[in-house]
C-alpha positions in Angstrom: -51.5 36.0 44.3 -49.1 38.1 42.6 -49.5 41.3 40.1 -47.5 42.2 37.4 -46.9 42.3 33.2 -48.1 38.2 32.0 -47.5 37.8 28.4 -50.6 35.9 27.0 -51.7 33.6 24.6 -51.9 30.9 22.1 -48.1 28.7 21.6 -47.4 25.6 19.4 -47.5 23.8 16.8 -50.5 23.5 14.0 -51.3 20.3 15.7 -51.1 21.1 19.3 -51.8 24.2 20.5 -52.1 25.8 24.1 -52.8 28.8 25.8 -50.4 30.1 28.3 -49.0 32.9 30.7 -45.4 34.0 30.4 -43.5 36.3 32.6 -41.6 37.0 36.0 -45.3 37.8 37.7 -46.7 34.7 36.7 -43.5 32.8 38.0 -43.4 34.4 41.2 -47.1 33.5 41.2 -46.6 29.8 40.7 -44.0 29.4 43.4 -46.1 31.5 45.9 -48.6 28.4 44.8 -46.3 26.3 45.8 -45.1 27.5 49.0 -48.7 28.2 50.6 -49.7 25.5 53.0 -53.1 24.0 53.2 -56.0 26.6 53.5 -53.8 29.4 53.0 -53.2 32.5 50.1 -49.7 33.5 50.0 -50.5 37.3 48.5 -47.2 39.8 47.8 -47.5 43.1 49.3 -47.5 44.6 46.0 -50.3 42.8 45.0 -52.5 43.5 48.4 -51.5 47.2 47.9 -52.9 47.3 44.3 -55.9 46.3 45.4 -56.6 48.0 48.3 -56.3 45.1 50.4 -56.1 45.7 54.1 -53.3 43.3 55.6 -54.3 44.6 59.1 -54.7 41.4 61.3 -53.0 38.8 58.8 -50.0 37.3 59.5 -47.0 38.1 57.1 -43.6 36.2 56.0 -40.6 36.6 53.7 -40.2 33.8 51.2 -36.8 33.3 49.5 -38.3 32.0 46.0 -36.0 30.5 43.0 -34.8 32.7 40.8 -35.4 36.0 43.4 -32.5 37.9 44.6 -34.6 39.6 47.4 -37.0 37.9 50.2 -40.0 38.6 48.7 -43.1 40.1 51.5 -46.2 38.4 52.1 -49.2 38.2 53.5 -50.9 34.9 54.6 -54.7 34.7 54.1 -56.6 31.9 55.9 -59.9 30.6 55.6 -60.2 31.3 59.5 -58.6 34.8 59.2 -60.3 35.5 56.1 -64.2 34.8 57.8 -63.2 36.5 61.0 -64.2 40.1 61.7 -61.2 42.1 62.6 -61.2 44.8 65.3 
């Protein structure tokens, strides 16, 4: 889970056309998808602050993803962590 500025919308040709998502958010996005391991979220701290996610209790990592210059923060959401009250 990523945030960020996704281009939308409708590409190709008059006889086949599809609906996409463009943009370095929706990369970043895909690779995070890539990266997670089974049962887990891979959410960027910059997408956990916009929504007012609290990270308390969740285990974090850097990721070095292609095309990324910097180690990118994130947080790891589980099913288990995710259904277990914290505190």
């Amino acid at each position: 889970m990523n945030t960020g500025t996704a281009y939308l919308g409708a590409m190709g040709t008059a006889e086949h056309v599809e609906f996409t998502a463009l943009g370095d958010a929706v990369n970043v996005t895909a690779r995070l998808a890539s990266a997670a391991g089974r049962g887990e979220l891979l959410v960027t701290e910059a997408a956990g602050r916009a929504a007012a996610f609290a990270a308390e209790g969740f285990e974090s990592r850097q990721l070095d993803l292609r095309g990324k210059t910097a180690a990118t923060d994130v947080i790891i959401v589980t099913m288990s962590a995710a259904t277990s009250p914290v505190g």
